[in-house]
C-alpha positions in Angstrom: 0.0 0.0 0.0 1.9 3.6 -1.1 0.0 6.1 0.5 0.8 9.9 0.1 0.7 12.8 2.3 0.2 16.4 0.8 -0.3 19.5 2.9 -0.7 23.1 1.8 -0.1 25.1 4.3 -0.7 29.2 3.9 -0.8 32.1 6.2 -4.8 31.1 7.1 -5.3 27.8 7.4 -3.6 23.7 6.7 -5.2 21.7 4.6 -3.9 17.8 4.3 -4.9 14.8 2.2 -4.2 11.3 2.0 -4.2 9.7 -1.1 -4.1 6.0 -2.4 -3.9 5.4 -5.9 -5.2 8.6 -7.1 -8.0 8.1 -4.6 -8.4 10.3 -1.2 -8.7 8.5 1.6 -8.6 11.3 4.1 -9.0 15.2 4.2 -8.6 17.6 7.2 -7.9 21.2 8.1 -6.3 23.1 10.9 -5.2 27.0 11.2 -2.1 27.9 9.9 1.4 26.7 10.8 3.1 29.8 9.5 5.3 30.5 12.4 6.1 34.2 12.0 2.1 34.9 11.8 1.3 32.4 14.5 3.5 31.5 16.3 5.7 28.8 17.1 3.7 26.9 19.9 0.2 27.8 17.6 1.9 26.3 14.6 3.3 23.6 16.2 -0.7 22.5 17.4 -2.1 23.2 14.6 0.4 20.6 12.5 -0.7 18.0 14.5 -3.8 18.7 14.6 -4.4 18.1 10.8 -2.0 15.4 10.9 -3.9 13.6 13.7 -7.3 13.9 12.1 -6.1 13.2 8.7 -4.8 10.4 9.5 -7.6 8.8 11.8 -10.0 10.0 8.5 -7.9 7.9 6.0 -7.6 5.3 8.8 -3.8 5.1 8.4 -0.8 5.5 11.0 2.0 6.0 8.2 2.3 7.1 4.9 4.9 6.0 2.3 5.7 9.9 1.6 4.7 13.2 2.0 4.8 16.9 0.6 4.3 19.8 2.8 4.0 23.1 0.9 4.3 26.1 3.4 4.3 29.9 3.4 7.9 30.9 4.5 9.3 27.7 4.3 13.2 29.7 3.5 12.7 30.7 7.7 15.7 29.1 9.6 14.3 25.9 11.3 11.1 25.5 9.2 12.1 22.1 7.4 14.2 20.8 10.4 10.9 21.2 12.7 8.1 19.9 9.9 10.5 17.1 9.3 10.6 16.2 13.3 7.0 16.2 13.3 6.5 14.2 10.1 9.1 11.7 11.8 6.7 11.5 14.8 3.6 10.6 12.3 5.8 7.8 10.6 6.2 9.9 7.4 9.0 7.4 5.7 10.2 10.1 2.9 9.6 13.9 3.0 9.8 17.0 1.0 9.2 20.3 2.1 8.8 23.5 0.1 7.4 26.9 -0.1 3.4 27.0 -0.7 4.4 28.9 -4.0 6.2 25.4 -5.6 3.0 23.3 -5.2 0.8 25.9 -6.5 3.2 26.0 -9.3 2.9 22.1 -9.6 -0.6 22.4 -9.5 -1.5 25.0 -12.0 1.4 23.7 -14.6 1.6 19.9 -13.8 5.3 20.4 -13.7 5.5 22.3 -16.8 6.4 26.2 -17.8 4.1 28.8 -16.3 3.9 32.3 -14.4 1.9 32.0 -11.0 0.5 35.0 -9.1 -0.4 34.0 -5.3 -2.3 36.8 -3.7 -4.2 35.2 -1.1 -3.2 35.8 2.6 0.4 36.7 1.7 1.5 37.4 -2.0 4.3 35.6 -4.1 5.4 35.2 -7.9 7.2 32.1 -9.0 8.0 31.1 -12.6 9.4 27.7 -14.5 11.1 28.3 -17.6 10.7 25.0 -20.1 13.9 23.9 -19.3 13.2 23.6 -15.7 14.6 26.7 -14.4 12.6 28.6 -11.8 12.9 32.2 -10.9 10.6 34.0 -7.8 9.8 37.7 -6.5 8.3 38.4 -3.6 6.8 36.2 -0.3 9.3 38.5 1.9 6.9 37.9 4.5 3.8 40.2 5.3 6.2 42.8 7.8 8.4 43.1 5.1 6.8 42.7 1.4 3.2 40.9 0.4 2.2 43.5 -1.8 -1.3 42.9 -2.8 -2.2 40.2 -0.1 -5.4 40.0 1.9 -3.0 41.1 4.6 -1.1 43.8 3.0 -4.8 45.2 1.6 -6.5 44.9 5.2 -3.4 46.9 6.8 -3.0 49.4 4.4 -6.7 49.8 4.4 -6.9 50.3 7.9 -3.8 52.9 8.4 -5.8 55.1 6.1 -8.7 54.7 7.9 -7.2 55.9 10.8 -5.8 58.4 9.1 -9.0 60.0 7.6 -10.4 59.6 11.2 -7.8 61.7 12.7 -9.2 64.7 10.5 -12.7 63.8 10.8 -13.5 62.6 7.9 -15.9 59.0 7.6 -14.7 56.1 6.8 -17.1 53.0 6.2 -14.4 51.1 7.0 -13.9 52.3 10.8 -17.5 52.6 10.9 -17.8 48.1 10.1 -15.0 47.7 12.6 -16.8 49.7 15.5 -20.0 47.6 14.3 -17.7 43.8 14.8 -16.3 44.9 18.2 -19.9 46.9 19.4 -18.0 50.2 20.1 -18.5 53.2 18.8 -15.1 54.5 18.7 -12.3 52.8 17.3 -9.7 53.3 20.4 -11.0 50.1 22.2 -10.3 47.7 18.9 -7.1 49.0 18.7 -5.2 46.2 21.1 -7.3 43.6 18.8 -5.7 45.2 15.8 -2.6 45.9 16.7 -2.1 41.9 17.9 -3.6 40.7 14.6 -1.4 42.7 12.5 1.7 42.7 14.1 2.3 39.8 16.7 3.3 42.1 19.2 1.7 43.4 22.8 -0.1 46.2 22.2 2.1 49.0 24.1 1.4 49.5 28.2 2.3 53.5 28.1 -0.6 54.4 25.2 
């Protein structure tokens, strides 16, 4: 019995199947397991997680091999800590790549393409026909994402805040207020800043 093991794993949320023969077996999600978005003890759960139920789905306890595409995969640690994991689930042969290669893989079937990711965080990666592949982008969503759901959301926001400063409206403030049932911003703001940033929202403001 060869069974397979694919994950994609973005800046949202996991999503693993396990496949026999072209048939799937088992399919689960979890939140993501991007560590700089997440965190490392949130990522860490949430890779077991899908693995568990995944593989209690499929009604497995090993696979033959597995491929884990994840967002910011180039981090320092990511394939030596997805690899440990995979070792606990009796994964016999591994590889481990950016979420960009498989979605290359997927749209091409290994041949030459251009592919724009602009979901959560925003990459470019391209194959030339002779195999070669060039990328821009994915610097990670404090540093680059131009165009992503995050990068839109924050820059949205900033200007919001912005136009609220001078009293102006702003519909998007106004749906923010509406979510969190205040009627000024200032309370959402911890909230916000947490979401966006992974860091405390500072004690002297």
């Amino acid at each position: 019995m060869s069974l397979v093991l694919g994950i994609d794993a973005g800046g949202t949320r996991t999503r693993a199947s396990i496949v026999e023969n072209g048939k799937v077996l088992g399919y689960a999600e979890s939140g993501s397991i991007k560590r700089l978005r997440v965190g490392a003890q949130a990522a860490e759960a949430n890779l077991r997680a899908v693995l568990k139920d995944v593989y209690a789905k499929a009604g497995v306890t090993s696979v033959s091999a597995a491929c884990c595409g994840v967002a910011s995969v180039s981090m320092p640690g990511i394939v030596e800590w997805i690899t440990a994991v995979f070792n606990d689930f009796s994964v016999e042969r591994a590889d481990i790549v950016g979420d960009q290669v498989i979605a290359l893989d997927a749209a091409f079937h290994g041949g030459a393409g251009i592919l724009q990711i602009a979901g959560t965080g925003s990459n470019t990666i391209g194959r030339a026909p002779n195999g070669d592949q060039e990328r821009a982008g994915g610097w990670s969503s404090r540093l680059g994402d131009e165009g992503s759901g995050y990068w839109i959301g924050l820059h949205a926001l900033r200007r919001a805040l912005r136009a609220y400063d001078r009293e102006q409206p702003t519909k998007i403030l106004d749906k923010v207020c509406e979510i969190s049932a205040t009627e000024r911003p200032d309370p959402t703001l911890p909230r916000l800043h947490r979401r966006f940033t992974n860091w405390p929202w500072p004690a002297t403001r």
